[in-house]
C-alpha positions as CSV (number, residue, x, y, z in Angstrom):
1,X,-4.7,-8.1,27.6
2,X,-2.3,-10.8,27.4
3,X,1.4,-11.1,27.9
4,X,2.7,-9.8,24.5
5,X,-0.2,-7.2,24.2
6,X,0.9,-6.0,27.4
7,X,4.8,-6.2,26.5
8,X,3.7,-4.3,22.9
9,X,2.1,-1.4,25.2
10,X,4.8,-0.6,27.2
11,X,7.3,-0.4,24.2
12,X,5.2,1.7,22.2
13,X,5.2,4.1,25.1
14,X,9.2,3.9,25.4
15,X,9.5,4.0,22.0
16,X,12.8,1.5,22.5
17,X,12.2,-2.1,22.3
18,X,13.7,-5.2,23.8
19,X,15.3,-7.3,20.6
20,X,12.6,-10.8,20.2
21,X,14.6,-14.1,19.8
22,X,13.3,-16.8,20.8
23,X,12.6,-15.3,24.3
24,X,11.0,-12.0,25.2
25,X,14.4,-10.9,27.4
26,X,17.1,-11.1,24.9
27,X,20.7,-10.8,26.1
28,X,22.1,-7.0,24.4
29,X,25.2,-6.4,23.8
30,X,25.8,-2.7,24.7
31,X,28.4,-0.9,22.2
32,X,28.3,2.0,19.8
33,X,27.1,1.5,16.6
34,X,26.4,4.8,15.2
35,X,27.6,8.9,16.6
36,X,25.6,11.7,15.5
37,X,27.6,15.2,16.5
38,X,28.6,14.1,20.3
39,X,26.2,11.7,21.0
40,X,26.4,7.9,20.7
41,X,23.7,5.3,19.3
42,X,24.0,2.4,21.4
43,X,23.1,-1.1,20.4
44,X,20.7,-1.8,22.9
45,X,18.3,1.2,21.5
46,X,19.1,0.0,18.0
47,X,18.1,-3.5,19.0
48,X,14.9,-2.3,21.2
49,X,14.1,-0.5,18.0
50,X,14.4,-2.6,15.9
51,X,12.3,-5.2,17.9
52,X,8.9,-4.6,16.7
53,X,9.5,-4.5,12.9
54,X,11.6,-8.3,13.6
55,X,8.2,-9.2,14.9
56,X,6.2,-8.2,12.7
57,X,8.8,-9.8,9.8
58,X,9.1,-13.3,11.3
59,X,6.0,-13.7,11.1
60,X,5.6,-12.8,7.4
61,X,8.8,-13.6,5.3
62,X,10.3,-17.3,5.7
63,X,14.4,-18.1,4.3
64,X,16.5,-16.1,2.5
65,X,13.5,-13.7,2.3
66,X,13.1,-13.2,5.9
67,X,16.9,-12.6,5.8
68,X,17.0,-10.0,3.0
69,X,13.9,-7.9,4.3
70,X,15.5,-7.7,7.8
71,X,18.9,-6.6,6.5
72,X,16.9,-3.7,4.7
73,X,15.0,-3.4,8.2
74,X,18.5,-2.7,10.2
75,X,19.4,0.0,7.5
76,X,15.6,1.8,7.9
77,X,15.8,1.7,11.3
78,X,19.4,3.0,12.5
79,X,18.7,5.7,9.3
80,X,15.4,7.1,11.3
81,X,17.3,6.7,15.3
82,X,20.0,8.9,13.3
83,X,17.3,11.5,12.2
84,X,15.4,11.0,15.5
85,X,18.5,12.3,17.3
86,X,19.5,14.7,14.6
87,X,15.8,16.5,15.3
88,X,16.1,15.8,18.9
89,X,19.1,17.5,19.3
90,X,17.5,20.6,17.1
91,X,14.7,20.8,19.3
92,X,17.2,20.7,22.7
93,X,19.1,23.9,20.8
94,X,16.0,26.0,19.7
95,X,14.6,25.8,23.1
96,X,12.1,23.6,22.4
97,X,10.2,22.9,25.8
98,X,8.1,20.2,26.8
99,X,5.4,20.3,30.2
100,X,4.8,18.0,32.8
101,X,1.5,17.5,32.0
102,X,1.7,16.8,28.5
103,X,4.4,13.8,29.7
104,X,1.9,12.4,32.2
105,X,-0.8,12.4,29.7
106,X,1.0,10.4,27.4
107,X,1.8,8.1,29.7
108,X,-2.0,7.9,31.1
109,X,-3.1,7.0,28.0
110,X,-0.7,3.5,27.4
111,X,-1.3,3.3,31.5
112,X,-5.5,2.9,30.1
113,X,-4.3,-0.2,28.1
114,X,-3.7,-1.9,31.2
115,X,-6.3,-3.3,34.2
116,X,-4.3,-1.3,36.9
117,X,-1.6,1.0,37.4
118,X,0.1,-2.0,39.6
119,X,0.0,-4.0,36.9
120,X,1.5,-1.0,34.4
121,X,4.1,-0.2,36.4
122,X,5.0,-3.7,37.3
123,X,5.2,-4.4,33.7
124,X,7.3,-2.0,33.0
125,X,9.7,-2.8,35.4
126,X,9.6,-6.5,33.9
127,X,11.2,-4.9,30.9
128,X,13.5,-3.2,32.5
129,X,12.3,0.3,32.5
130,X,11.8,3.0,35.0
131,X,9.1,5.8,35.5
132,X,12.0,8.3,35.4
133,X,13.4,6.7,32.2
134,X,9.9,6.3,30.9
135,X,9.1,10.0,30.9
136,X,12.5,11.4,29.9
137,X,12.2,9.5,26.6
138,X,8.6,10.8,26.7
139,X,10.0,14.4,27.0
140,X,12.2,14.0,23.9
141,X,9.5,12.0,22.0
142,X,7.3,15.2,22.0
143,X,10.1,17.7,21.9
144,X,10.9,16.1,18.5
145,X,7.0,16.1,17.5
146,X,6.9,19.6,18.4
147,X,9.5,20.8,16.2
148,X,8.7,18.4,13.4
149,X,5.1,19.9,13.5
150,X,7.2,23.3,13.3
151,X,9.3,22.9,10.5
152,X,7.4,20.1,8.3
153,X,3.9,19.7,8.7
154,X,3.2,24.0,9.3
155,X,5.1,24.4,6.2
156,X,3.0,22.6,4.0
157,X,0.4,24.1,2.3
158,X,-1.8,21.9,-0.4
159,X,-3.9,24.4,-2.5
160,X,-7.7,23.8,-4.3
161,X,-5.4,25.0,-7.3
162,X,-2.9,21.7,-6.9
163,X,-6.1,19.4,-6.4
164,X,-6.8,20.7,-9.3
165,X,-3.7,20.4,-11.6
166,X,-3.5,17.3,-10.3
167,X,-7.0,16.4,-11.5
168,X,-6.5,17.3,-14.7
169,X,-2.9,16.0,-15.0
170,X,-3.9,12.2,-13.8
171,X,-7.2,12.5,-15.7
172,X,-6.6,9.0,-17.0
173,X,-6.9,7.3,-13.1
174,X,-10.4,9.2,-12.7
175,X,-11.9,8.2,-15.8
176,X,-13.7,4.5,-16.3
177,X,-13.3,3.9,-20.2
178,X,-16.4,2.9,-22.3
179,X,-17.5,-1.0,-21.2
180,X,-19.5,-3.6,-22.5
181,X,-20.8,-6.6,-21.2
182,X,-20.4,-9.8,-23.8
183,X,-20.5,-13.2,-24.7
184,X,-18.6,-15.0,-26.7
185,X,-18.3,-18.3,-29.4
186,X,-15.0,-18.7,-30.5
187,X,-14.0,-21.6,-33.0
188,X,-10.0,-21.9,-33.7
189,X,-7.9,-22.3,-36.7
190,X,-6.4,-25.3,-37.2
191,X,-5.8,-26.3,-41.2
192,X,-4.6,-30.3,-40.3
193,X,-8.1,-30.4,-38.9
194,X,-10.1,-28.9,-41.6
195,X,-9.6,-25.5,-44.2
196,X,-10.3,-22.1,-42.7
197,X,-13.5,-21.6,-44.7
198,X,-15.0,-24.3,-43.6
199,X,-14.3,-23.2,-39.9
200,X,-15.7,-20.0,-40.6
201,X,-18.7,-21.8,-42.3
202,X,-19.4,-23.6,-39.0
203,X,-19.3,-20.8,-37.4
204,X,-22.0,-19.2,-39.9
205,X,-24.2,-21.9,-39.1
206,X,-23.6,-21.4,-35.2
207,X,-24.7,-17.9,-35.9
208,X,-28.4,-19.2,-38.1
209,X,-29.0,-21.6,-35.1
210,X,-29.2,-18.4,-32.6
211,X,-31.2,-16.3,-35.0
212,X,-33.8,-19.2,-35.2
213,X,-33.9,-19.1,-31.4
214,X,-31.3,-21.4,-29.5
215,X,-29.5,-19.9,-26.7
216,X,-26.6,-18.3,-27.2
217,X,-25.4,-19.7,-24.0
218,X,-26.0,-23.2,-24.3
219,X,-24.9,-23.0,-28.6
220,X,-21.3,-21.5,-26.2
221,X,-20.8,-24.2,-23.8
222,X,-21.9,-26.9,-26.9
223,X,-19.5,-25.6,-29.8
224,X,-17.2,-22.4,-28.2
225,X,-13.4,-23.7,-27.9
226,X,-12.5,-20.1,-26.0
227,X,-11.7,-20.3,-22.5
228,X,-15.2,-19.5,-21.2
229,X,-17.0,-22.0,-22.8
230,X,-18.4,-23.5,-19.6
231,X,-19.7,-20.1,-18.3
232,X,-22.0,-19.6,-21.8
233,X,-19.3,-17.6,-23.5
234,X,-19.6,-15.2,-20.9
235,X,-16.9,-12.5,-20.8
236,X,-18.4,-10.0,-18.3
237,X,-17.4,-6.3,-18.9
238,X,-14.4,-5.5,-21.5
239,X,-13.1,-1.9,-21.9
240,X,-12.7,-0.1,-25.0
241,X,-9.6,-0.4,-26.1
242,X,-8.8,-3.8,-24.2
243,X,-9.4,-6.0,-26.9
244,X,-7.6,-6.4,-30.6
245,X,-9.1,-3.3,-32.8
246,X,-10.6,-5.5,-35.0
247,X,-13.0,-7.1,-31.9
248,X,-12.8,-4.0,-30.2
249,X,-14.5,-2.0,-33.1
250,X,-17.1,-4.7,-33.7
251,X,-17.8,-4.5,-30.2
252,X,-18.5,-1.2,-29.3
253,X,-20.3,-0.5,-32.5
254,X,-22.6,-3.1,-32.2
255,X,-25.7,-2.1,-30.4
256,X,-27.1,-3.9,-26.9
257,X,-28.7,-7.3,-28.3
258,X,-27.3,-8.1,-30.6
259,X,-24.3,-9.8,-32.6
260,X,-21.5,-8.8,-34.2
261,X,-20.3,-9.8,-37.4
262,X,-17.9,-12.8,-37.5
263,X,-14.4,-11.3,-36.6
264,X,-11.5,-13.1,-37.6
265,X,-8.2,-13.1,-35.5
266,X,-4.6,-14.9,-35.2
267,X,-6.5,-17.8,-33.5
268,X,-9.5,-18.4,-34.8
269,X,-13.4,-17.1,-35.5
270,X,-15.0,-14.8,-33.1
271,X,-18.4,-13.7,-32.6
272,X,-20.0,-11.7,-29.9
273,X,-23.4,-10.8,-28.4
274,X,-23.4,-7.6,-26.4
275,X,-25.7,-7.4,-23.6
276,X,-25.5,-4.5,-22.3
277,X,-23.3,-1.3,-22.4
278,X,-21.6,0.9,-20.0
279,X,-20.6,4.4,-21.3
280,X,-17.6,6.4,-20.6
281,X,-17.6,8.1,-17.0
282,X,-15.1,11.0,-15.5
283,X,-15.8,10.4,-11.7
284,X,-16.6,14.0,-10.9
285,X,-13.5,16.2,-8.7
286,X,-16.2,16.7,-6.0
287,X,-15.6,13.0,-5.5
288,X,-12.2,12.5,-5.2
289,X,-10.7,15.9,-4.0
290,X,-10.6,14.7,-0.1
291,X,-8.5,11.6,-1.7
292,X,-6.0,13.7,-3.9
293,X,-6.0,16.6,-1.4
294,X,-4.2,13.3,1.4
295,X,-2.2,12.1,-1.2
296,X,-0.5,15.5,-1.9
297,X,-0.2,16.3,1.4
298,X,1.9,13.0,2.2
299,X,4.1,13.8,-0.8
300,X,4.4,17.1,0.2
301,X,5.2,16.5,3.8
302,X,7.7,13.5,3.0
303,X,9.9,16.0,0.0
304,X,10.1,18.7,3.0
305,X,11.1,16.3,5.9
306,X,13.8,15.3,3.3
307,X,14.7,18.4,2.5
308,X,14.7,19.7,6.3
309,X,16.8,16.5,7.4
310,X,19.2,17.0,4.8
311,X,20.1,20.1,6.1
312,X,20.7,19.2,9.2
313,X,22.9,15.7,8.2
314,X,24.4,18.9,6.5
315,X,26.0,19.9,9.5
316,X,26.3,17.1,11.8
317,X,28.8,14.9,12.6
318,X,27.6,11.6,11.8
319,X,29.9,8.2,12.1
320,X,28.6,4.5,11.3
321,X,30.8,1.9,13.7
């Protein structure tokens, strides 16, 4: 484990993390920057916070960017140390307890990310940290997880009957429309090069040259001026409905090898071979009911944390400095 992997571990563990410049051990100003009820938010735990998502955004987002997504960062984060000690200080009122042992299993698992616990323990003092610190903030971590297990995630409930509704509701994201696998030889409209008819006629003869047996491919690449010339006219698989209705019709009624009839558009002469079809599928509920089932269960566990810490900003005392 090298150096930053190491550093990462330990901060993971404490949950507070030392603010990255440009070294590791950034100088922190310690002041208030936010009060919740009686208790202050300092700016070194905003700025150990805060840490790991300036990481992970310096290395991602360049210029005014980088500036704009870490403004939005400093909001998100002193928002959820707000919550954080909004719950905390719930948990500390209903009674919430916390063991020893579930503390020093916590910390035995991060202390498993390292070769030794010399080398864990040294590493945490590098950063500033000590085991007593260490497992008092382990003490309010679960506290917190306790209670929001309580009052969130017990309290939601995602029924066969909501998979359901849901199913039926979002039909349309379940459902893969009729396809069909084409080619295409296009030739355009242009009347300063030569009368529609006439285009149309060329196309005609196009059309005579395949039924006397040239490729369809090579008579593409030779005379097609649409955009897939070079690939044979091929189109791969179009949807019903994705095309104009005039190509879409001739399309889907036209049966696997053969062509269409000349379609004319804004742009020019089209015709089309279909090679093969596709027909309309519903992907079956049995298939996707584990999927919906998460997805519900997120939206239903992020409206009642909202709900839950709303009542509580409710009645707190809360001050921005």
């Amino acid at each position: 484990m090298n150096r930053i992997s190491k550093y990462i571990a330990i901060m993971i563990l404490v949950s507070v993390f030392t603010f990255f410049g440009n070294t590791i051990h950034a100088e922190i100003i310690d002041r208030i920057v936010a009060v919740v009820n009686d208790e202050p938010i300092t700016q070194s735990e905003f700025e150990m916070s805060f840490a790991p998502v300036y990481q992970q955004y310096v290395e991602t987002f360049q210029g005014e960017e980088l500036q704009e997504k870490l403004l939005e960062a400093r909001i998100m984060v002193l928002n959820q140390l707000i919550e954080d000690k909004l719950i905390y200080q719930e948990a500390v009122r209903r009674g919430v307890t916390v063991i020893d042992a579930e503390i020093d299993e916590r910390i035995k698992q991060f202390e498993e990310r390292f070769s030794s616990t010399e080398e864990f323990k040294d590493e945490l003092q590098k950063q500033g940290f000590t085991i007593k610190q260490l497992k008092q903030r382990q003490r309010e971590q679960i506290s917190v997880q306790k209670l929001y297990q309580y009052e969130v995630l017990s309290k939601v409930v995602v029924s066969p009957q909501d998979v359901e509704q849901y199913f039926s509701d979002e039909a349309d994201e379940y459902t893969k429309p009729e396809r069909a696998k084409v080619r295409c030889i296009m030739l355009r409209k242009d009347t300063a090069k030569e009368p529609f008819e006439t285009t149309r006629g060329r196309l005609q003869d196009i059309i005579e040259q395949y039924e006397q047996g040239a490729s369809f491919e090579t008579l593409a690449r030779t005379h097609s001026e649409e955009s897939h010339a070079q690939e044979g006219g091929d189109l791969g698989f179009v949807e019903r409905g994705q095309m104009i209705t005039a190509i879409d019709e001739a399309i889907f009624n036209a049966t696997i090898g053969t062509l269409t009839d000349i379609v004319e558009s804004e742009i020019g002469y089209h015709v089309f071979l279909v090679e093969a079809k596709q027909e309309k599928k519903v992907t079956p509920l049995e298939e996707v009911k584990e999927t919906i089932r998460t997805q519900l269960f997120r939206e239903k566990t992020e409206a009642r944390y909202r709900a839950w810490i709303e009542e509580l900003k409710q009645d707190a005392y809360i001050s921005i400095k």
